[in-house]
ROMI-194464 format. One record per residue (C-alpha): residue number from 0; x, y, z; residue in three letters. Coordinates in Angstrom, 3 decimals. Last residue first. Layout:
<drenmis>
@n->NUM | px->X | py->Y | pz->Z | res->ALA
...
</drenmis>
This chain:
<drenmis>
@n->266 | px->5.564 | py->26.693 | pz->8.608 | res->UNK
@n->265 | px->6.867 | py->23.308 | pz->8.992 | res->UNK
@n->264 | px->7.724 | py->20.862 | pz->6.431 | res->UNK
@n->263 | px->8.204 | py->16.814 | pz->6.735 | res->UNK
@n->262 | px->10.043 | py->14.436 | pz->5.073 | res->UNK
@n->261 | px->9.205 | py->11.030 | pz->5.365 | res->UNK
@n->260 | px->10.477 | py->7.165 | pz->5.746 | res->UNK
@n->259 | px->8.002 | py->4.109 | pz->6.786 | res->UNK
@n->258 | px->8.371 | py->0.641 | pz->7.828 | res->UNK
@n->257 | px->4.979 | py->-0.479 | pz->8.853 | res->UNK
@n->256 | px->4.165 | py->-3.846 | pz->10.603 | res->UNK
@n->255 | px->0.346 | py->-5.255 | pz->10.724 | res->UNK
@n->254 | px->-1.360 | py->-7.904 | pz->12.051 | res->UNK
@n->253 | px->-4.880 | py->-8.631 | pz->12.082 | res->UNK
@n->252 | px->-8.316 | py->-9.600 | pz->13.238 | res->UNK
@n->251 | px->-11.199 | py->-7.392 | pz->11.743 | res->UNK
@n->250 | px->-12.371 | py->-9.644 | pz->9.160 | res->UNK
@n->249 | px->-15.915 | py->-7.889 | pz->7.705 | res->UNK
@n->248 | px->-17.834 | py->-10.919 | pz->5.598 | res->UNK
@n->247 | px->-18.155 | py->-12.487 | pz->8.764 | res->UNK
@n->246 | px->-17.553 | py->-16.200 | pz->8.674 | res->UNK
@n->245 | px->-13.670 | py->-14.750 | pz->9.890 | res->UNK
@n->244 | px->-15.183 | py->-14.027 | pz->13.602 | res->UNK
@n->243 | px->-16.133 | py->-10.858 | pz->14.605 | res->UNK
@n->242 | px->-15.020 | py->-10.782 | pz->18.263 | res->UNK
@n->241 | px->-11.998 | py->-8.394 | pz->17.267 | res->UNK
@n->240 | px->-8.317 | py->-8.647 | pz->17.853 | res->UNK
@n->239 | px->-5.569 | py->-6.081 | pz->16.419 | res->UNK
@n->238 | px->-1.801 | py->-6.016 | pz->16.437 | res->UNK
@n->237 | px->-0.411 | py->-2.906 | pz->15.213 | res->UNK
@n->236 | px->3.498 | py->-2.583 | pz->15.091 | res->UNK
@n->235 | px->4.908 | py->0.793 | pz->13.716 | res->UNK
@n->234 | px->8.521 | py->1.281 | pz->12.214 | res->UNK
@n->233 | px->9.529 | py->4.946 | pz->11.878 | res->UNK
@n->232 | px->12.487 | py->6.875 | pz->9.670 | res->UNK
@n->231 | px->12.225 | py->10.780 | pz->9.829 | res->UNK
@n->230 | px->13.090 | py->13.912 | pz->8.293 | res->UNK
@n->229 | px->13.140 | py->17.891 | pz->9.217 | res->UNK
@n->228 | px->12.653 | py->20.700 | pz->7.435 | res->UNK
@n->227 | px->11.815 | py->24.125 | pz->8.389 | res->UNK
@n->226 | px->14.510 | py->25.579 | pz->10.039 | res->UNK
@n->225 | px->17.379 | py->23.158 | pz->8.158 | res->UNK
@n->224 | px->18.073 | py->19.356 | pz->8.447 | res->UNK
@n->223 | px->16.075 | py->18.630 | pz->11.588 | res->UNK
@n->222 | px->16.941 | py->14.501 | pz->12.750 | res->UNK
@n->221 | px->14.043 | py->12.109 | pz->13.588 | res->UNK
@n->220 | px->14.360 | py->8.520 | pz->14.330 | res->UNK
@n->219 | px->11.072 | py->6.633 | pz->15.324 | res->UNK
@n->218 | px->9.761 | py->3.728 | pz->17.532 | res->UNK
@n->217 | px->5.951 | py->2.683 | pz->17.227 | res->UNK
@n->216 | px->4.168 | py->0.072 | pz->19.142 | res->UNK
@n->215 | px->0.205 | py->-0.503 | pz->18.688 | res->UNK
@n->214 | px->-2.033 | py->-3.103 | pz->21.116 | res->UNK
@n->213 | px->-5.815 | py->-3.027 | pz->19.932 | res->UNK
@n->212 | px->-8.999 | py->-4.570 | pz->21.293 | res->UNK
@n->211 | px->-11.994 | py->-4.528 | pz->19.288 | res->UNK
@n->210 | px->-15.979 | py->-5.486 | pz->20.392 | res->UNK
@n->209 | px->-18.761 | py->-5.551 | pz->18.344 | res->UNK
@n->208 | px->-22.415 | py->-5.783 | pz->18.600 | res->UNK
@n->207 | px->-24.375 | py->-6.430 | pz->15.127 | res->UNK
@n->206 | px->-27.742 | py->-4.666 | pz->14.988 | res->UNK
@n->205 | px->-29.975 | py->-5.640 | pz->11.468 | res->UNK
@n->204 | px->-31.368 | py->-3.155 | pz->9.498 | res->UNK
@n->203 | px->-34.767 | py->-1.863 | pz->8.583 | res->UNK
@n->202 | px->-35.876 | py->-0.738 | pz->5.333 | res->UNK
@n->201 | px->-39.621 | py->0.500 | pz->5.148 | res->UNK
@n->200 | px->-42.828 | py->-1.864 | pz->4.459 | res->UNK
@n->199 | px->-42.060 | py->-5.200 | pz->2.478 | res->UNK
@n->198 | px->-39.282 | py->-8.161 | pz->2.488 | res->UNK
@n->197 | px->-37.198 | py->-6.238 | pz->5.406 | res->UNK
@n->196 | px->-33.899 | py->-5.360 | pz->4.740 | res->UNK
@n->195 | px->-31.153 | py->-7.156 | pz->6.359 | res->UNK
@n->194 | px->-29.080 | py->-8.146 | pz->3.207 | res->UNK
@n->193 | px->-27.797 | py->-10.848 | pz->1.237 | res->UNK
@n->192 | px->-31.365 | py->-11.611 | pz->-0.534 | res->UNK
@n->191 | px->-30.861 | py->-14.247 | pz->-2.824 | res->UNK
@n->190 | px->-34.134 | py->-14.285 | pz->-5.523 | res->UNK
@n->189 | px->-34.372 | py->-17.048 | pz->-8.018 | res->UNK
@n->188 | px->-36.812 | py->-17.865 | pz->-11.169 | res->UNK
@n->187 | px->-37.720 | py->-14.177 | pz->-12.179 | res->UNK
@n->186 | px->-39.396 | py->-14.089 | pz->-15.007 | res->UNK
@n->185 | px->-38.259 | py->-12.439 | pz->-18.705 | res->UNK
@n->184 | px->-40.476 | py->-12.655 | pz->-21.668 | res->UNK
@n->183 | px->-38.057 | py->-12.944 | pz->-25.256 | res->UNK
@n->182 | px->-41.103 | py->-15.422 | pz->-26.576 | res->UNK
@n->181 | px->-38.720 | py->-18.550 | pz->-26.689 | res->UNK
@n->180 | px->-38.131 | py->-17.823 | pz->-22.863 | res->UNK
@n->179 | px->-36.128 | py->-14.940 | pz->-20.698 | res->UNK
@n->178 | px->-35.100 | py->-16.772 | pz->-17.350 | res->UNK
@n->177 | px->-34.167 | py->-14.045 | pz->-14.517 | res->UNK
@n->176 | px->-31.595 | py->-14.679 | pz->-11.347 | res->UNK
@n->175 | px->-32.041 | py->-11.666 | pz->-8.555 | res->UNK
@n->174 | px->-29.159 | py->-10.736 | pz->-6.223 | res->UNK
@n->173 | px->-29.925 | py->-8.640 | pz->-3.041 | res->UNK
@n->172 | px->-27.064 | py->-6.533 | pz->-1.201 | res->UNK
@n->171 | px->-26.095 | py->-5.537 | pz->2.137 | res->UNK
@n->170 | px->-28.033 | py->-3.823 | pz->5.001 | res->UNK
@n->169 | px->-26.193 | py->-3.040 | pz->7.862 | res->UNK
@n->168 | px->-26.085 | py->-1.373 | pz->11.294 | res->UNK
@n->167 | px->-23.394 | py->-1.996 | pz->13.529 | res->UNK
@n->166 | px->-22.780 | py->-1.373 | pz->17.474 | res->UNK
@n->165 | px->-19.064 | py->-1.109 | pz->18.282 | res->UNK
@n->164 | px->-17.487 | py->-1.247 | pz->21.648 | res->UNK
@n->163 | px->-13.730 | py->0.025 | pz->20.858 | res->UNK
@n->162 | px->-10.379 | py->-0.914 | pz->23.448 | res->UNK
@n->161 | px->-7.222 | py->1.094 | pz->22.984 | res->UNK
@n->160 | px->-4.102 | py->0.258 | pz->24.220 | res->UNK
@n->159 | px->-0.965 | py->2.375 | pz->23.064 | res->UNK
@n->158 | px->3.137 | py->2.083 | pz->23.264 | res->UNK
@n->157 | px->5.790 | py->4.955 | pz->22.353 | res->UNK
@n->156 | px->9.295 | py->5.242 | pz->21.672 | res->UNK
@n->155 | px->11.323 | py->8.507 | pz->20.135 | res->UNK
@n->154 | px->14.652 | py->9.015 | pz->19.500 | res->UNK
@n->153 | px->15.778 | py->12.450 | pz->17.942 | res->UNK
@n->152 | px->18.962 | py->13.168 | pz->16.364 | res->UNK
@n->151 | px->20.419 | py->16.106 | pz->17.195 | res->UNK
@n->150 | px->23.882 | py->14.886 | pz->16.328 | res->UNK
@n->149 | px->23.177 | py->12.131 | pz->19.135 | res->UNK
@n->148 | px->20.719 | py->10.456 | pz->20.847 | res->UNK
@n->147 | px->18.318 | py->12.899 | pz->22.143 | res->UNK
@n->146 | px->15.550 | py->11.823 | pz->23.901 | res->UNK
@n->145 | px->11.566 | py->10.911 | pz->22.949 | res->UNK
@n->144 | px->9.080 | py->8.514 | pz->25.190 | res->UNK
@n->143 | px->5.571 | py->7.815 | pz->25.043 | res->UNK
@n->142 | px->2.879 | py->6.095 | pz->27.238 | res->UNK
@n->141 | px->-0.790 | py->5.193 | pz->26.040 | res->UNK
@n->140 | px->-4.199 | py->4.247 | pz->27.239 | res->UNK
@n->139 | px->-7.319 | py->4.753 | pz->24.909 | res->UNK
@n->138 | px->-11.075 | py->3.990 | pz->25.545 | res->UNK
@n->137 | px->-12.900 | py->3.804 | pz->22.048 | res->UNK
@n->136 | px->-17.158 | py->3.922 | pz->21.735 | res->UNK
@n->135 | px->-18.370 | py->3.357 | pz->18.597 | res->UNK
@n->134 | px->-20.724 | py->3.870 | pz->15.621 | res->UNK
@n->133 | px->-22.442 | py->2.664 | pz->13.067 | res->UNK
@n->132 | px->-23.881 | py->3.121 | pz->8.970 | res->UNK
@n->131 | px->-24.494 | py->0.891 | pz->6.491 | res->UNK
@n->130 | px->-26.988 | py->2.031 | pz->3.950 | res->UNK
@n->129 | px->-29.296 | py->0.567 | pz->1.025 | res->UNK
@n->128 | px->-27.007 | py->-1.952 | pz->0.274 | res->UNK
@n->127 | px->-25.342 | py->-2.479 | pz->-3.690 | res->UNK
@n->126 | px->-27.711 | py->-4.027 | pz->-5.791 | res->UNK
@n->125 | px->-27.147 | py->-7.004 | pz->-8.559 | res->UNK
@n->124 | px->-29.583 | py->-8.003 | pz->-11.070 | res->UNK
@n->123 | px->-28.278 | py->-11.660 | pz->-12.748 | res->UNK
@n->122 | px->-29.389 | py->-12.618 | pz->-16.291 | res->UNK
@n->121 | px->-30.571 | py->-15.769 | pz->-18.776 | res->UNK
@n->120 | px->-31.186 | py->-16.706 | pz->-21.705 | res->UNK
@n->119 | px->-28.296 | py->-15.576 | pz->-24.250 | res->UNK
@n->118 | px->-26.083 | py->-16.534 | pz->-21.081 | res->UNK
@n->117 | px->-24.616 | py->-15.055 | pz->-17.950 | res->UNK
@n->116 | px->-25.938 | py->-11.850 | pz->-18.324 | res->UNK
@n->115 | px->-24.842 | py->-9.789 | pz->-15.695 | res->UNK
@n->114 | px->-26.996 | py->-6.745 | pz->-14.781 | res->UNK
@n->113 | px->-25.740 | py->-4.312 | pz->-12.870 | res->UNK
@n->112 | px->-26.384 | py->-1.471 | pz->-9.593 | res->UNK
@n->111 | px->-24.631 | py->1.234 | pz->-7.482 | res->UNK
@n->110 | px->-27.381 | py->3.997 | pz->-6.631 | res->UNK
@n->109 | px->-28.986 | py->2.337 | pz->-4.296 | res->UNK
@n->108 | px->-27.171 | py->4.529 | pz->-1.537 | res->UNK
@n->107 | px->-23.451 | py->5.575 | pz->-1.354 | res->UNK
@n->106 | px->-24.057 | py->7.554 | pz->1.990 | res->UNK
@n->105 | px->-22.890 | py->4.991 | pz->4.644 | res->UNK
@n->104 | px->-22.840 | py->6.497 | pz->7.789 | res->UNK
@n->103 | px->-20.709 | py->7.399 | pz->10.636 | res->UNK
@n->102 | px->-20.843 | py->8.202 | pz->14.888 | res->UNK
@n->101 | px->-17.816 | py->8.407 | pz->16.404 | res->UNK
@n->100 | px->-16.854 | py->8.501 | pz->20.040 | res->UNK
@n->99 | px->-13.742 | py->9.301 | pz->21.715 | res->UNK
@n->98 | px->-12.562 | py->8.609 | pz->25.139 | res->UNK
@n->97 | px->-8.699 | py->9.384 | pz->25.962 | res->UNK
@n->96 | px->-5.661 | py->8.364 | pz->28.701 | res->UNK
@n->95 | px->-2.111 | py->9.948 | pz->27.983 | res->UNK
@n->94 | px->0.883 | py->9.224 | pz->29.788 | res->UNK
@n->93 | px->3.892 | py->11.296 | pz->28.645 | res->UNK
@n->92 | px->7.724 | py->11.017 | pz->29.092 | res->UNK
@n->91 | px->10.442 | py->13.141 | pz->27.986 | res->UNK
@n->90 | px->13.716 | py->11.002 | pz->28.728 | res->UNK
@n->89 | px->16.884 | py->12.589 | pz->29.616 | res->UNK
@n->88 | px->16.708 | py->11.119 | pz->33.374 | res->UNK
@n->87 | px->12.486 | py->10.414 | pz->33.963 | res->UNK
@n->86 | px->10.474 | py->13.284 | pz->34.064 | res->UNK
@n->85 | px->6.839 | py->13.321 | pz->33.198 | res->UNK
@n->84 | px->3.718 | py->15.054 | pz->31.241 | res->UNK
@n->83 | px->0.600 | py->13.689 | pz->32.051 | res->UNK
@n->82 | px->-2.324 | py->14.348 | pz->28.930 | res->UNK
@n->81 | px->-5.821 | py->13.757 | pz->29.052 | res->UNK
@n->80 | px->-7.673 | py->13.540 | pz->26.483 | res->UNK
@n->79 | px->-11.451 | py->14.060 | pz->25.128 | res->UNK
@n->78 | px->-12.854 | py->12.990 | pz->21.373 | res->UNK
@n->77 | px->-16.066 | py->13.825 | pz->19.733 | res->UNK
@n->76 | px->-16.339 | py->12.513 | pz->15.925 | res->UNK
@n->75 | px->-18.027 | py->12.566 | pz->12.947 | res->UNK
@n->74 | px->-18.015 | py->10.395 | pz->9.880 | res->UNK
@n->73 | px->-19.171 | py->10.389 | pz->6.509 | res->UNK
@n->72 | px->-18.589 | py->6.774 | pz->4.328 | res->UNK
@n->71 | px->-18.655 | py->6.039 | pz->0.721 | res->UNK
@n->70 | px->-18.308 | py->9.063 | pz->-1.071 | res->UNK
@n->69 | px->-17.569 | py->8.458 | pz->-4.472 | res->UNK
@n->68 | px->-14.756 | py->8.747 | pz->-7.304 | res->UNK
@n->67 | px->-13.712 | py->5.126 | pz->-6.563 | res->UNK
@n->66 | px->-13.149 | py->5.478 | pz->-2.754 | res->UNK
@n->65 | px->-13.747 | py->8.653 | pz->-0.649 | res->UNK
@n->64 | px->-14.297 | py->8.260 | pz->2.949 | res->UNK
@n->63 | px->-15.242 | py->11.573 | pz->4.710 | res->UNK
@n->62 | px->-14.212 | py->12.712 | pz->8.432 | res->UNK
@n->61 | px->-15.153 | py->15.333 | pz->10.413 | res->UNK
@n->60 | px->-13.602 | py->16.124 | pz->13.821 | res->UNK
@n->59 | px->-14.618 | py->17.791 | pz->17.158 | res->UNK
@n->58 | px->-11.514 | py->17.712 | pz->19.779 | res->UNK
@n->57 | px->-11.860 | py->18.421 | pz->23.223 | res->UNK
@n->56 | px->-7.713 | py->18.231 | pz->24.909 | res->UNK
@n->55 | px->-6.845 | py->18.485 | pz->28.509 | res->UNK
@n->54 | px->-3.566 | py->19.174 | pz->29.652 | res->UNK
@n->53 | px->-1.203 | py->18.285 | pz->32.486 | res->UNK
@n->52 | px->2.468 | py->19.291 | pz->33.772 | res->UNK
@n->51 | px->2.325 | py->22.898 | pz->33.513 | res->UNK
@n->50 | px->-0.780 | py->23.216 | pz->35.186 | res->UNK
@n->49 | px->-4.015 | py->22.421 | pz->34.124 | res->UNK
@n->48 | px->-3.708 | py->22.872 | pz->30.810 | res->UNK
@n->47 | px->-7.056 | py->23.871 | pz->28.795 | res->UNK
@n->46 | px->-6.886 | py->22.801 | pz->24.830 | res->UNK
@n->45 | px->-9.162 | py->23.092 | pz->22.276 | res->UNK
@n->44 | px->-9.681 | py->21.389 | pz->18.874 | res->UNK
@n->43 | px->-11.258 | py->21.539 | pz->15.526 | res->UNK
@n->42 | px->-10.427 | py->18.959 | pz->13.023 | res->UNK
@n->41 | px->-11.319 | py->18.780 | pz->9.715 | res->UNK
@n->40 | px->-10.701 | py->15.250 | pz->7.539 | res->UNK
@n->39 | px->-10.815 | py->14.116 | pz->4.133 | res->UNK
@n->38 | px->-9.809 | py->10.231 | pz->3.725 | res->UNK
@n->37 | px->-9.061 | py->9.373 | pz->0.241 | res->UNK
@n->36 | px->-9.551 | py->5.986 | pz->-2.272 | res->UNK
@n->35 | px->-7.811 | py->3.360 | pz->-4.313 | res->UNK
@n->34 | px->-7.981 | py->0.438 | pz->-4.772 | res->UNK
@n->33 | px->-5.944 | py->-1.688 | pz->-7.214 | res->UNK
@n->32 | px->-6.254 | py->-5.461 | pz->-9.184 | res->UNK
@n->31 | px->-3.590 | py->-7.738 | pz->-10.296 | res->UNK
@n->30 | px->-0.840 | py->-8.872 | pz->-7.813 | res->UNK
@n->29 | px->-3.713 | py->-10.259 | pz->-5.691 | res->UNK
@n->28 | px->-5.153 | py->-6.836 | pz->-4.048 | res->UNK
@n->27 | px->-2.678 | py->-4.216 | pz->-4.788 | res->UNK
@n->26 | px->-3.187 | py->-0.511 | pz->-2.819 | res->UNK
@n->25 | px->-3.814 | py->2.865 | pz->-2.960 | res->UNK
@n->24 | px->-3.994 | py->5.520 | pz->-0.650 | res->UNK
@n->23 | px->-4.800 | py->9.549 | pz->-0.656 | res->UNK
@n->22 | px->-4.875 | py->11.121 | pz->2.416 | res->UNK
@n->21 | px->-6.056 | py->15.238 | pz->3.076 | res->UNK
@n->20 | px->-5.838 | py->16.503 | pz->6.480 | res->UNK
@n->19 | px->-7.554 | py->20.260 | pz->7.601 | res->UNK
@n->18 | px->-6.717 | py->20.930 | pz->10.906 | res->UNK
@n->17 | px->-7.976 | py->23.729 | pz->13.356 | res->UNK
@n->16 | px->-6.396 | py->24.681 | pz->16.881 | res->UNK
@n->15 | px->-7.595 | py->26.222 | pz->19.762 | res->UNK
@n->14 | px->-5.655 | py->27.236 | pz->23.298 | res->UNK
@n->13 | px->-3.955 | py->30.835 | pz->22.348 | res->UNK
@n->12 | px->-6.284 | py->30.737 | pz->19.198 | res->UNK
@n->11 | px->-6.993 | py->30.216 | pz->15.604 | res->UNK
@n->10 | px->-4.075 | py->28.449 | pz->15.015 | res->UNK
@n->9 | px->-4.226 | py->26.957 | pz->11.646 | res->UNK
@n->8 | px->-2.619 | py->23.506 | pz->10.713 | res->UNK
@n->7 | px->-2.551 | py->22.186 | pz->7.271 | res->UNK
@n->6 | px->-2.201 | py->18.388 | pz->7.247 | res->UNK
@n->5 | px->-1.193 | py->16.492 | pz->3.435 | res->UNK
@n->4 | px->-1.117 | py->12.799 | pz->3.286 | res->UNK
@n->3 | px->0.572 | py->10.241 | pz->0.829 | res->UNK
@n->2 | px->0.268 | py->6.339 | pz->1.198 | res->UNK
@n->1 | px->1.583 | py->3.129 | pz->-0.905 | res->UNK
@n->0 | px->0.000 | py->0.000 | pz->0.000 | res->UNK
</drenmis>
């Protein structure tokens, strides 16, 4: 997967702070095919400190899913930190404890529909789901480290916990067969309904409860090369576990191990 973001800060206070992020990624599935898509976020935040020592962080965000020249997913969130600054020899340590919660829904729609024809005689109707949308709870725990090595380098270590309670709302797709006969009259001979919709009346969905624990670990090298430049080399470790089990068609239980190098800009 190959990744490039862009984040322009604006100050628009002593204690608040807006964000705008733009990330494009794309990726190889099988050697063969690509995805592709963007996240679009704004971020408004404001922070109180306590004392020298301790802040407090309320952050509103908005965040929009783009994949395949369409908007696939609009979320917003609330998020509150706390944040322990400590001493320990030439370390800088920090201990920082959050809740966020995000709501987000699916705003692709009906729209997203084909026919296959399998034969001279016969077809399949394919629809894409009426809406998917959820939304979560997330407790976060995590320390972090940073101390100079040498030739102003940089060394920085950090470890996180998080824990989301998610509650799901889906409906899928439904797949309809049709026979044309020696008079070119189609009739529908088979209907599969992969969704939660109701047969008549308004859609309805179906609740799934879900529950995902995550462990991350990041260590990073960063070394200034002028003012306004600086560089870095990081390698992240994400480990996550999720009570959806792999007969769901979502898999949320996964390893992952980043080696990344950037070179960043500051105004």
């Amino acid at each position: 997967q190959h990744t490039a973001r862009i984040s322009l800060p604006v100050k628009i206070s002593k204690r608040g702070l807006s964000r705008f992020k733009i990330k494009y990624w794309s990726s190889q599935l099988n050697g063969e095919n690509y995805q592709s898509g963007y996240k679009i976020e704004e971020r408004l935040s404001f922070l109180k400190k306590r004392s020298n020592k301790t802040e407090i962080l309320l952050a509103f965000a908005n965040r929009d899913y783009l994949k395949d020249e369409y908007s696939y997913l609009d979320g917003t969130s609330y998020e509150l930190s706390l944040l322990r600054v400590l001493s320990a020899g030439k370390w800088k340590m920090s201990i920082n404890c959050g809740y966020k919660k995000q709501d987000a829904k699916d705003n692709s729609g009906m729209e997203d529909s084909y026919t296959l024809y399998t034969s001279s005689t016969s077809s399949t109707v394919k629809k894409t789901a009426f809406f998917r949308c959820y939304s979560f709870d997330e407790y976060e725990f995590g320390i972090k480290g940073k101390r100079k090595i040498f030739n102003n380098v940089s060394f920085e270590a950090a470890v996180n916990y998080s824990m989301s309670m998610y509650k799901d709302e889906d409906s899928w797709f439904e797949e309809k067969v049709y026979y044309k006969d020696v008079n070119n009259n189609w009739y529908e001979i088979i209907t599969t309904t992969y969704t939660y919709l109701e047969p008549t009346g308004e859609p309805t969905a179906k609740t799934k409860l879900r529950k995902d624990r995550r462990f991350s670990a990041k260590v990073s090298l960063t070394k200034p090369i002028s003012k306004n430049f600086n560089i870095s080399l990081e390698y992240s470790y994400t480990d996550t576990k999720s009570t959806i089990g792999k007969e769901d068609y979502r898999d949320r239980n996964y390893r992952r191990s980043v080696i990344s190098a950037s070179l960043n800009l500051f105004f």
